[in-house]
C-alpha positions as MATLAB code, in Angstrom:
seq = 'XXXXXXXXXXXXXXXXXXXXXXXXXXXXXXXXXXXXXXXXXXXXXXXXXXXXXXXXXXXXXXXXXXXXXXXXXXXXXXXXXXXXXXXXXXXXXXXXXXXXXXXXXXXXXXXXXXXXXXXXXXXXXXXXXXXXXXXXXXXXXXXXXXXXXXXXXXXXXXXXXXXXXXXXXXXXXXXXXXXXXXXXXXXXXXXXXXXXXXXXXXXXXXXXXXXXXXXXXXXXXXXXXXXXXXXXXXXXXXXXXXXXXXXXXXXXXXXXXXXXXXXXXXXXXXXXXXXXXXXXXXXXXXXXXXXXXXXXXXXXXXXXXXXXXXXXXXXXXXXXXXXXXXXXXXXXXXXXXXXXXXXXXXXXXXXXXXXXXXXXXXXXXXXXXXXXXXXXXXXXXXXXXXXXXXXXXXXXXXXXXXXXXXXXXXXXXXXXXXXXXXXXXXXXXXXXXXXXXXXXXXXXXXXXXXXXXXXXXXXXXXXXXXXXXXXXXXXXXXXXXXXXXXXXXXXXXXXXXXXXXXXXXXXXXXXXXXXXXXXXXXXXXXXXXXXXXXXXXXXXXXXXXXXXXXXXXXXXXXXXXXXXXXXXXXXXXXXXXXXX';
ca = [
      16.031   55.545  187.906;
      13.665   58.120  185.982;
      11.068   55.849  186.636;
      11.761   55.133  190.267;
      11.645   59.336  190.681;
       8.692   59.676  188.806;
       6.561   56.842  191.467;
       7.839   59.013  194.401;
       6.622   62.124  193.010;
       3.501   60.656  192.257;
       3.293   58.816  196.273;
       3.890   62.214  197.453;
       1.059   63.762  195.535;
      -1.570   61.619  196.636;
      -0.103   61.922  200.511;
      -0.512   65.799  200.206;
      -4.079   65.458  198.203;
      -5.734   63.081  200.870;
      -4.410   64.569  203.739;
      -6.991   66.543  204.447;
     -10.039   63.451  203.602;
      -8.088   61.420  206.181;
      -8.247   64.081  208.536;
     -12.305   64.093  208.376;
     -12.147   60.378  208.188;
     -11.010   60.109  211.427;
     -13.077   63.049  213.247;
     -15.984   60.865  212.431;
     -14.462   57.825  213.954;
     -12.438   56.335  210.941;
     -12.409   53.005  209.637;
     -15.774   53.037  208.147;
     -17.528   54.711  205.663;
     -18.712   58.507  206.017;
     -22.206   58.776  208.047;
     -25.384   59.759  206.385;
     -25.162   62.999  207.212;
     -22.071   64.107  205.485;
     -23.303   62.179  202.580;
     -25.310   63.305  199.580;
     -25.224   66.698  200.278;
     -26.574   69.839  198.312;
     -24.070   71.159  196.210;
     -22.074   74.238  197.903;
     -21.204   77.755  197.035;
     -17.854   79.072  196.455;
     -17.732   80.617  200.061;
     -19.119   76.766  201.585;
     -22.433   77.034  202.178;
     -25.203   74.838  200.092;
     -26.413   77.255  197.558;
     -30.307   76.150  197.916;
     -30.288   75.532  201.629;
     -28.846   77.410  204.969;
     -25.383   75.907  206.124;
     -25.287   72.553  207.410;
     -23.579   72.187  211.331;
     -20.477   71.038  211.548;
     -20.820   67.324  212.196;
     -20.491   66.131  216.333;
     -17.040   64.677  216.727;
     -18.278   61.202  217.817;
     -16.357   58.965  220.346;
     -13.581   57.167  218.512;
     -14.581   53.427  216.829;
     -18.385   53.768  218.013;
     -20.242   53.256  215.047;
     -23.205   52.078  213.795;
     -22.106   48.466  213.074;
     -19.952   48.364  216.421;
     -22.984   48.694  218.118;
     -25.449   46.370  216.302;
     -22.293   43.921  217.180;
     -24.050   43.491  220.307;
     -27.567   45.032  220.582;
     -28.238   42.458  217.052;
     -28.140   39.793  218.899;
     -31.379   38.448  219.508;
     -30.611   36.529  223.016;
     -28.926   39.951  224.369;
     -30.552   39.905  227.272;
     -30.354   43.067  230.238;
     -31.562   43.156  233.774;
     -31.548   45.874  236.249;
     -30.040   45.678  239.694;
     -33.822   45.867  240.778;
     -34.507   42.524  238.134;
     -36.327   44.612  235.961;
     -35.825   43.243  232.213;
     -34.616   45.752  229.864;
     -35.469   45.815  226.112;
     -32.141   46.395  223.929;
     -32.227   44.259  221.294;
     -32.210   45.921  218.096;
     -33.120   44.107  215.098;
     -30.227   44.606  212.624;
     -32.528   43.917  209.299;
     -35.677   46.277  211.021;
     -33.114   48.881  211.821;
     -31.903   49.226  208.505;
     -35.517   48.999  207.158;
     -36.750   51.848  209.291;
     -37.289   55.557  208.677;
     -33.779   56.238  210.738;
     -31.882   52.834  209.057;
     -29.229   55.370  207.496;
     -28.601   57.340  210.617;
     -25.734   56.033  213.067;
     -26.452   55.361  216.500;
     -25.025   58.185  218.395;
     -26.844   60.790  216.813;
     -29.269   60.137  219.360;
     -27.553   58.093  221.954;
     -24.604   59.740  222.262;
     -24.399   63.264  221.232;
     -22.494   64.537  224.043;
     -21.002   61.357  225.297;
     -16.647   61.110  225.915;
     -14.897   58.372  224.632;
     -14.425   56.185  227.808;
     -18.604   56.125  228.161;
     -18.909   53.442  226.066;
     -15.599   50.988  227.571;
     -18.413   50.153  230.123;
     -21.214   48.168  230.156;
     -23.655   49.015  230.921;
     -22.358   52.270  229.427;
     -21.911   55.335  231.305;
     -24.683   57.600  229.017;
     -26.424   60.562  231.034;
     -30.096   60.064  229.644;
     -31.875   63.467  230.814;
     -28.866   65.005  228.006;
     -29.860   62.701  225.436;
     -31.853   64.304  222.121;
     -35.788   64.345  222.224;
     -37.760   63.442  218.608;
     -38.423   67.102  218.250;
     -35.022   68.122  218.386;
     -35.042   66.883  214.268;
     -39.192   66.872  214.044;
     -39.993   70.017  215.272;
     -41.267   72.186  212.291;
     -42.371   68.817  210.983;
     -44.490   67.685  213.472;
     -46.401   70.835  214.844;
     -49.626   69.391  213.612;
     -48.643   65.857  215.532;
     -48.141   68.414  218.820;
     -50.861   69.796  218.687;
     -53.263   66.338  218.156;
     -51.554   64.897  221.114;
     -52.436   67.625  223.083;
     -56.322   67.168  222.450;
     -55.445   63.296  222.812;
     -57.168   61.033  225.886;
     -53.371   60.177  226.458;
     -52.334   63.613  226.934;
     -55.447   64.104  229.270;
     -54.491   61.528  231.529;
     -50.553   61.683  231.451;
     -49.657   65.239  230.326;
     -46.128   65.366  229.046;
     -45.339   62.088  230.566;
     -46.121   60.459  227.326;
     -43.834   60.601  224.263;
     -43.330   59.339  220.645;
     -41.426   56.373  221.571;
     -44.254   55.198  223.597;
     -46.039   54.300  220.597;
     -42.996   54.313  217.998;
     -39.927   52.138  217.756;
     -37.424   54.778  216.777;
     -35.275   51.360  215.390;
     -37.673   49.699  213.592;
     -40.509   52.412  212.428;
     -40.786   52.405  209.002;
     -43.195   54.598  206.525;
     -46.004   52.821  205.429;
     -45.909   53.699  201.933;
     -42.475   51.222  202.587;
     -44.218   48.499  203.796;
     -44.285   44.794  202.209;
     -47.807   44.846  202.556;
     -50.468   46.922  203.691;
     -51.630   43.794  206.259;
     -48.088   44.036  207.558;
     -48.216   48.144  208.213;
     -51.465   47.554  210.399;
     -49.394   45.176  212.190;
     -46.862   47.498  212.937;
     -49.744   50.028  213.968;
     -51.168   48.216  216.139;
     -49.010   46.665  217.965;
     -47.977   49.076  220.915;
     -52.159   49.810  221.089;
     -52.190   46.235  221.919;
     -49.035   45.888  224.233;
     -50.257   48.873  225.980;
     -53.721   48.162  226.799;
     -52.997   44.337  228.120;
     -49.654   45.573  230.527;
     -51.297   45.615  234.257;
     -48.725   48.373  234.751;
     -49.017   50.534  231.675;
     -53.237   50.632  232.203;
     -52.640   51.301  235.666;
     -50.600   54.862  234.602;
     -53.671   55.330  232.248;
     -56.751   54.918  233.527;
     -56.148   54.078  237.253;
     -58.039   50.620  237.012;
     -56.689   47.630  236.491;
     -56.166   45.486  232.961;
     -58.332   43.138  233.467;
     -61.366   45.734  234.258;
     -61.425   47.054  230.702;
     -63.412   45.545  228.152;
     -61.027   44.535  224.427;
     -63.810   42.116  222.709;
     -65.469   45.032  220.706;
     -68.254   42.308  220.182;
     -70.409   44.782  218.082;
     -67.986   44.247  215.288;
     -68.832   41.449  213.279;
     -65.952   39.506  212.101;
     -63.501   41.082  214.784;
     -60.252   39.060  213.825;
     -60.335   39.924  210.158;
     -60.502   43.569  211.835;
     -58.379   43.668  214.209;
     -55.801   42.030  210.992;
     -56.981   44.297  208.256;
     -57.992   47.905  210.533;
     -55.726   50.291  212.311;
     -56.929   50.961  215.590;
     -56.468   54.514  215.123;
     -58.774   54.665  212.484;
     -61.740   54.294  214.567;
     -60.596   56.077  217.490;
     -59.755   59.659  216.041;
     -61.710   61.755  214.518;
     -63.330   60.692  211.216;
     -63.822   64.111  210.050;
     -61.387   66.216  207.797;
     -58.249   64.936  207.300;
     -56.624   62.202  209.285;
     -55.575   62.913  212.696;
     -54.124   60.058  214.085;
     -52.402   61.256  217.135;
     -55.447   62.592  218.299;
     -56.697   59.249  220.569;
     -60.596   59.601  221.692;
     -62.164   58.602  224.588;
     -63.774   55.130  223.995;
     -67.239   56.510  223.875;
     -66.197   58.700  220.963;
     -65.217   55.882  219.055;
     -66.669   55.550  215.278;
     -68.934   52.357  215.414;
     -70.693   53.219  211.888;
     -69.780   50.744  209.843;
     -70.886   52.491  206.639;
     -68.126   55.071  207.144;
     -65.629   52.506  205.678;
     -68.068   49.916  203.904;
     -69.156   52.662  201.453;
     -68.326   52.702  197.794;
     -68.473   55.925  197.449;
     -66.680   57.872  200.265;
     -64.561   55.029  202.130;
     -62.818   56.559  205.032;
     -60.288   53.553  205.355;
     -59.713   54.155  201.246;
     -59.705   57.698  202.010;
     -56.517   57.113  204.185;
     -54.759   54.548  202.811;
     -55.435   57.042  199.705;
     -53.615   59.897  201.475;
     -50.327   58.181  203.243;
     -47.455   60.781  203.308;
     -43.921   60.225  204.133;
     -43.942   63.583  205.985;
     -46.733   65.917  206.594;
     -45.185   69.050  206.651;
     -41.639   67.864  206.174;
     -40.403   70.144  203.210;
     -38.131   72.259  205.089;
     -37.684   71.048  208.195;
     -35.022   68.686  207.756;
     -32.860   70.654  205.524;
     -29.599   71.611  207.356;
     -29.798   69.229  210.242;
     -26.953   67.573  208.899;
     -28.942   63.868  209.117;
     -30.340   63.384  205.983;
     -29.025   63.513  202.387;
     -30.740   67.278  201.858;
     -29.995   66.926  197.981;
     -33.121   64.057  197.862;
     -34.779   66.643  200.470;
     -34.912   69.450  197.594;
     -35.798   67.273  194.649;
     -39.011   66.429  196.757;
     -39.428   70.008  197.517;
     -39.375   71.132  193.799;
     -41.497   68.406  192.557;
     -43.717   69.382  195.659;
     -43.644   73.217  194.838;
     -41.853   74.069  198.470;
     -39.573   77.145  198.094;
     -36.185   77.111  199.887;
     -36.559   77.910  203.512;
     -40.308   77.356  203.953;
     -42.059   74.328  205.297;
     -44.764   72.010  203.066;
     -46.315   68.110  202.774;
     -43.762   66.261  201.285;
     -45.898   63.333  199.666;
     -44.351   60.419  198.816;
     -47.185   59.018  196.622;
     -50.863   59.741  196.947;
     -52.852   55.952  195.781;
     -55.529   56.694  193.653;
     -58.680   55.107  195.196;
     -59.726   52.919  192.758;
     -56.157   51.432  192.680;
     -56.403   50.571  196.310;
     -59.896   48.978  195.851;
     -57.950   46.903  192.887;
     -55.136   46.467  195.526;
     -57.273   44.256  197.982;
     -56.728   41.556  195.092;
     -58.342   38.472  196.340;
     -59.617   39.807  199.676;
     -63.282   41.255  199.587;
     -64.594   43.670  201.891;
     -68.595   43.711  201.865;
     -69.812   47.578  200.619;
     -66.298   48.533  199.046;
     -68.081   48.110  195.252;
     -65.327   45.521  194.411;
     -68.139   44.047  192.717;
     -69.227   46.849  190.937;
     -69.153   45.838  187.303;
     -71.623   43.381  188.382;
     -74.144   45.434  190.057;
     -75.216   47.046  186.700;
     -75.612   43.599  185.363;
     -77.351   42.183  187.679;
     -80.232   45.130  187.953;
     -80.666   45.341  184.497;
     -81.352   41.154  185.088;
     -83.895   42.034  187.378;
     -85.821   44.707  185.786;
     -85.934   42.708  182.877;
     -87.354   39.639  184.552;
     -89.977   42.066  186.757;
     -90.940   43.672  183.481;
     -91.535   40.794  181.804;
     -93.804   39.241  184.599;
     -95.821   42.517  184.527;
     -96.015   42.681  180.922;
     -97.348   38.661  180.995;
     -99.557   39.734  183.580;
    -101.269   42.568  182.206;
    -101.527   40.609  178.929;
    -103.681   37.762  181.424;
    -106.017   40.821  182.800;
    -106.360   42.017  179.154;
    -107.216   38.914  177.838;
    -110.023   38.550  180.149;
    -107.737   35.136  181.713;
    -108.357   36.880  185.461;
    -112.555   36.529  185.447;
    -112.530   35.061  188.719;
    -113.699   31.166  189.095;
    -115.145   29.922  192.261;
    -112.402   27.836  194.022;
    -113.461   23.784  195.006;
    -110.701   22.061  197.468;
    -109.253   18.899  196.021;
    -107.487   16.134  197.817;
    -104.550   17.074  199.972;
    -101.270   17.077  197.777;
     -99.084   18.962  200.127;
     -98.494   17.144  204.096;
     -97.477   19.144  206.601;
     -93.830   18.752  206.839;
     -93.846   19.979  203.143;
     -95.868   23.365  204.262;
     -93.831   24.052  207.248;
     -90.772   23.707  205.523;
     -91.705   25.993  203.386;
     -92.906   28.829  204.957;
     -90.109   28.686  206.641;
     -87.684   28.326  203.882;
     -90.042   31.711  202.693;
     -89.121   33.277  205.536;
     -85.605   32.407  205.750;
     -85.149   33.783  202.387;
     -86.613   37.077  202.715;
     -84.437   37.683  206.057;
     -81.469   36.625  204.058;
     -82.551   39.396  200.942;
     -82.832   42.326  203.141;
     -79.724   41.668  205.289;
     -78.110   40.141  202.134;
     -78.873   43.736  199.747;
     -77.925   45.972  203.222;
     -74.281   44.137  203.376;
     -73.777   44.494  200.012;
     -75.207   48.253  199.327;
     -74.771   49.833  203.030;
     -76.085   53.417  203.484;
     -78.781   53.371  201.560;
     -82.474   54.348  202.430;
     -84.069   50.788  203.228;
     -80.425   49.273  204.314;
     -80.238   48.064  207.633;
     -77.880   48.759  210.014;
     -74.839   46.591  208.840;
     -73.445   45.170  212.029;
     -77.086   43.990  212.727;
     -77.152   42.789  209.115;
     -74.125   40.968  209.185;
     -74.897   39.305  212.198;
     -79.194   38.585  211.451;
     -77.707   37.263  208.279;
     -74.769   34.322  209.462;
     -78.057   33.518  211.631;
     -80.680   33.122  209.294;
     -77.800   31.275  206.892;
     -77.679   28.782  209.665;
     -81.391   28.281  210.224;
     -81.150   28.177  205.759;
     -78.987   25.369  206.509;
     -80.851   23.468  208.913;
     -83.943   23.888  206.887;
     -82.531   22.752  203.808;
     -80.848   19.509  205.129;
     -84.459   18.611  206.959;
     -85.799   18.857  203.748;
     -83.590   16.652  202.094;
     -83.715   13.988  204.423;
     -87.384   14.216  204.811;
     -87.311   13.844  200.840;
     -85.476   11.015  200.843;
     -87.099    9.073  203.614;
     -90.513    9.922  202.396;
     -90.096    9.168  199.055;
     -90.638   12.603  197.743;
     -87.801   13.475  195.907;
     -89.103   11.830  192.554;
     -91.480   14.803  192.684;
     -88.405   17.386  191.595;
     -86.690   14.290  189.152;
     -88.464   15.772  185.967;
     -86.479   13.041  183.782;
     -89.373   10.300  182.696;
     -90.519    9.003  178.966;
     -92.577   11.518  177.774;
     -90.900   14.318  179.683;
     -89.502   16.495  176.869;
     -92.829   16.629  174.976;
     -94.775   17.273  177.955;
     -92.472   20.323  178.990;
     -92.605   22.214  175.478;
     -96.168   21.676  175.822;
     -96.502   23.596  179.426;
     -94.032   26.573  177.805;
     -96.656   26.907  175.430;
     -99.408   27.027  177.785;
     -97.348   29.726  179.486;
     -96.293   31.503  176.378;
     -99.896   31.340  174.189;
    -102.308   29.049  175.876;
    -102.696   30.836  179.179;
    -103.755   34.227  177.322;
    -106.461   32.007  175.392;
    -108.138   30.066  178.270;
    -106.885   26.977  177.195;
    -106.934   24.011  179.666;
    -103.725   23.526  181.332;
    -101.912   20.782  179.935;
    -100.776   18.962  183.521;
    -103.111   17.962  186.063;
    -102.594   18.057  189.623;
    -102.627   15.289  191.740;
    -101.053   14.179  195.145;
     -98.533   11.924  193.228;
     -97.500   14.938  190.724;
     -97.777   17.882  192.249;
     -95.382   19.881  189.794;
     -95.469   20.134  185.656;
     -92.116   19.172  183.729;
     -91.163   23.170  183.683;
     -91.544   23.606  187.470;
     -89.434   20.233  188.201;
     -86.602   20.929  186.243;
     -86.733   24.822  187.694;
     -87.073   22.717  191.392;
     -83.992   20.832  190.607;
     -81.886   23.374  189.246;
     -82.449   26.385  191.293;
     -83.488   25.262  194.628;
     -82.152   21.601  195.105;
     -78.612   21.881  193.179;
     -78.072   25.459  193.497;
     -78.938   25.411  196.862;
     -75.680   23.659  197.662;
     -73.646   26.389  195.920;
     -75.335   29.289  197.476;
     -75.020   27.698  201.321;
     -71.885   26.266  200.526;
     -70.330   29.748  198.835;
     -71.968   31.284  202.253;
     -71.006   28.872  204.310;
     -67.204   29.193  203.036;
     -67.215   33.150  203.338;
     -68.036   32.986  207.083;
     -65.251   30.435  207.757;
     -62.270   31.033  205.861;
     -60.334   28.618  207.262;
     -62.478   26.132  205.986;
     -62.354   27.467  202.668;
     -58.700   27.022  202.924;
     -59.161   23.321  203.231;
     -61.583   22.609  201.204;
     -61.313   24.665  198.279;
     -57.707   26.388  198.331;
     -58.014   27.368  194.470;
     -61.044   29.703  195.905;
     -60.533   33.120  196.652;
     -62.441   34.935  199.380;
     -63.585   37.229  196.290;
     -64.191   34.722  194.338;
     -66.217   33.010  196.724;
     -68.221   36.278  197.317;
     -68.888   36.647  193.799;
     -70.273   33.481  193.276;
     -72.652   34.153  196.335;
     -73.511   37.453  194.921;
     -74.853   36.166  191.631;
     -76.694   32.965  192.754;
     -78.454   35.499  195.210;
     -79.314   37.484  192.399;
     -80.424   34.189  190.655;
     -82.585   33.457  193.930;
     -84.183   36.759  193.947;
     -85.270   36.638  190.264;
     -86.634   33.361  190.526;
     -88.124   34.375  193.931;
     -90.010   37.006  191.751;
     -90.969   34.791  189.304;
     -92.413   31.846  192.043;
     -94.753   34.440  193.708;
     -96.200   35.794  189.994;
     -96.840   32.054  189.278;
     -98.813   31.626  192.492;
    -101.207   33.842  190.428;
    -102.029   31.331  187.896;
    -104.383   29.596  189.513;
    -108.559   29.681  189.006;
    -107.771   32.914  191.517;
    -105.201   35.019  192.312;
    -104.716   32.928  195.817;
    -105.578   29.713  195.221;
    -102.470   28.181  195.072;
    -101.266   30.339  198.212;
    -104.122   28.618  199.913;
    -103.302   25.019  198.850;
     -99.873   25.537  200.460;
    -101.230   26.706  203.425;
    -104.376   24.256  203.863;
    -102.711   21.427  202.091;
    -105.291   21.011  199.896;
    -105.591   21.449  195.923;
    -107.702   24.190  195.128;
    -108.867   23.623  190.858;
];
């Protein structure tokens, strides 16, 4: 019987103790758990206020069993479909996982829809919600988006629509999400551009714009040289504000104000699209401005503010993280975007290759001069030993390759004095990789139907003691005027040393270099052929065969200076003829 009492004096204590968190419970529609903004909240003074932060407002008594998962019971459903007694379609489907996801996923539903709605508005469908006394964005945003007022005011939209347009034009209030919580950075320009896109191909939305119609405006932006892999990797905003100062992304140009230097963002040293993704807030001037609203959980709003250095009561940029640059250059991983220095480590390398291999040609030839090897001969044409096909193929595999060096060095170093404009680069230089192409498989095949190609096979008896012999000449025997140890003839045009350089720069390497090219311009092919390639990779590889190519370019036109004159051999390959 003790026992019995001692249960109902215990029942009774927890009726009288929870009386009151029933009571709240059900002025916020009961059943479910408390809303987001009653949760979390800054811890309160003895007379109820927060003791960092101004009083909270009492929370709006929302319409009884309307919550935020009674809704989504219907708007989640992705064949809810709505039409208007006019057979307009109407848009309310609401993505239960994007809703969640987004920057107002913990807020419920009639914060905004319903603020001032009765009970019986939502019994009908569709429901009985005046509109014109639904909340605007700036009724929470205001403090914290007085820089985003005044952009839009300076924006082309604003110019043509005034206050007609507004943030939901542009951004889903149920699925925008911060992009510093995006999966991936690809997916965040997705979500950016997006309503650009839907926008600027609706017949009716243009219209309201510009007055023309849709198909009057001009979308290919053809000057920009791989456009897809743009329009995929580039917010649209980027290039359409101003790229001056710090991002101001609500401030839409006119298209003729558009950026269209490429070097702005292809620049390893001041990247504007680094410098951005570099300086992604959560809120610009959000410290502050949320506190007391009664939305958000205002104990995580001061913890930012102190590690910011906001006082109480005052306004500041809340930053979620700031990406150091060379992290985001690290965080393109296997992608490679031409000028960004991903390939940076290499550059040093590959100068320092360079200069070595132009010093040491200048060195050898100033030894030759020295020597007294330069006294001039007169020059007596020999039999032909070059046909035509051979000279034209040449000259204009020569060309070709200088075409490809200078666009080649202006892709990969953009900005510089002697670089070329890039989008002309880029373009000159898928061209001339082409016509490199061409030339190279005509030269094969005329090879191989001719018969030529045993004059780059360098592998005969005799071969290895007839190549240490020609390094020698080069090494010793040139700087004593020492006959040369191979004689030229129409049938062996090329010593041991200049076959085996034939066959291993220019006829195997050659397949490398176009193919690593070749790969790079079509991606999809790469993903076919070579999956275990990265696009990187791929550009790396290109990078240091070119690099290859160009010393070995430098050290063909010195040899062309071994002859009995300085032009002899420049002559044979023009006239055809053997000049010794």
């Amino acid at each position: 019987m003790k026992t019995y009492r001692h249960c109902i004096y215990v029942v009774m204590a927890l009726m009288v103790c929870t009386a009151p968190l029933r009571s709240a419970w059900a002025d916020t529609g009961g059943g479910d758990p408390a809303p987001v903004s009653v949760r979390g909240s800054a811890p309160q003074s003895a007379d109820g206020a927060s003791a960092d932060t101004p009083a909270a407002p009492a929370p709006a008594r929302f319409p009884d069993g309307v919550r935020r998962d009674t809704c989504l019971g219907c708007h989640g459903k992705a064949d809810l479909r709505a039409v208007t007694e006019r057979g307009a379609g109407l848009d309310i489907h609401i993505p239960e996982n994007g809703y969640d996801r987004s920057v107002h996923g913990r807020m419920e539903c009639v914060v905004c829809h319903a603020p001032k709605a009765a009970p019986e508005d939502f019994g009908k469908i569709p429901h009985n919600v005046n509109r014109e006394a639904l909340p605007s964005c700036m009724n929470c945003h205001d403090k914290a988006f007085d820089h985003v007022r005044r952009q839009i005011a300076k924006s082309r939209h604003f110019e043509k629509q005034g206050s007609k347009i507004t943030c939901t034009d542009c951004h889903n209030p149920h699925t925008q999400r911060r992009v510093t919580a995006m999966d991936s950075y690809s997916a965040s320009v997705a979500d950016s551009n997006r309503p650009c896109v839907d926008c600027h191909t609706s017949a009716i939305h243009y219209k309201e714009l510009t007055g023309k119609a849709v198909y009057t405006q001009d979308l290919s932006h053809e000057f920009l040289p791989f456009r897809d892999r743009h329009f995929a990797s580039v917010r649209c905003v980027e290039c359409h504000t101003p790229a001056d100062g710090d991002a101001q992304v609500h401030e839409i140009q006119a298209k003729e104000k558009a950026l269209r230097d490429c070097t702005a963002c292809h620049n390893k040293d001041d990247s504007l699209l680094v410098s951005r993704i570099a300086g992604y807030t959560d809120s610009r001037n959000g410290g502050g401005a949320f506190l007391g609203k009664g939305f958000f959980d205002d104990a995580e709003l001061i913890a930012k503010m102190q590690k910011a250095n906001i006082a109480p009561g005052t306004t500041g940029a809340i930053v979620n993280r700031i990406v150091p640059e060379g992290e985001i250059i690290g965080s393109f991983g296997d992608a490679y975007v031409p000028g960004l220095g991903q390939t940076s480590a290499l550059d040093g390398r590959a100068n320092l290759f360079l200069l070595a291999v132009l010093a040491a040609l200048v060195l050898h030839g100033l030894l030759r001069v020295f020597t007294g090897r330069g006294a001039a001969e007169r020059d007596v044409p020999g039999e032909r030993i070059y046909s035509l096909w051979v000279r034209i193929l040449h000259w204009i595999n020569a060309l070709l390759f200088l075409v490809l060096f200078a666009t080649g060095l202006s892709i990969h170093f953009p900005g510089g004095w002697l670089s070329l404009p890039m989008e002309f680069s880029v373009d000159v230089h898928d061209v001339a990789g082409g016509l490199l192409t061409a030339n190279f498989a005509v030269f094969l095949l005329y090879s191989l139907l001719s018969g030529d190609i045993v004059q780059y096979i360098p592998f005969k008896r005799g071969t290895g003691r007839r190549f240490w012999r020609q390094i020698h000449y080069y090494l010793i025997g040139i700087f004593r005027g020492d006959d040369k140890p191979h004689h030229v003839s129409a049938s062996q045009r090329m010593n041991p040393v200049q076959q085996l350089t034939y066959l291993l720069v220019y006829c195997l390497g050659m397949f490398v270099m176009l193919g690593s090219g070749l790969l790079l311009l079509v991606p999809e092919l790469a993903a076919r052929v070579v999956p275990w390639a990265t696009p990187r990779g791929l550009a790396t590889a290109h990078y240091v065969l070119a690099a290859c190519y160009l010393a070995f370019l430098l050290l063909h036109v010195y040899m062309t200076t071994t002859g009995k004159r300085a032009f002899s051999l420049i002559k044979a390959m023009i006239t055809g003829r053997h000049f010794g």
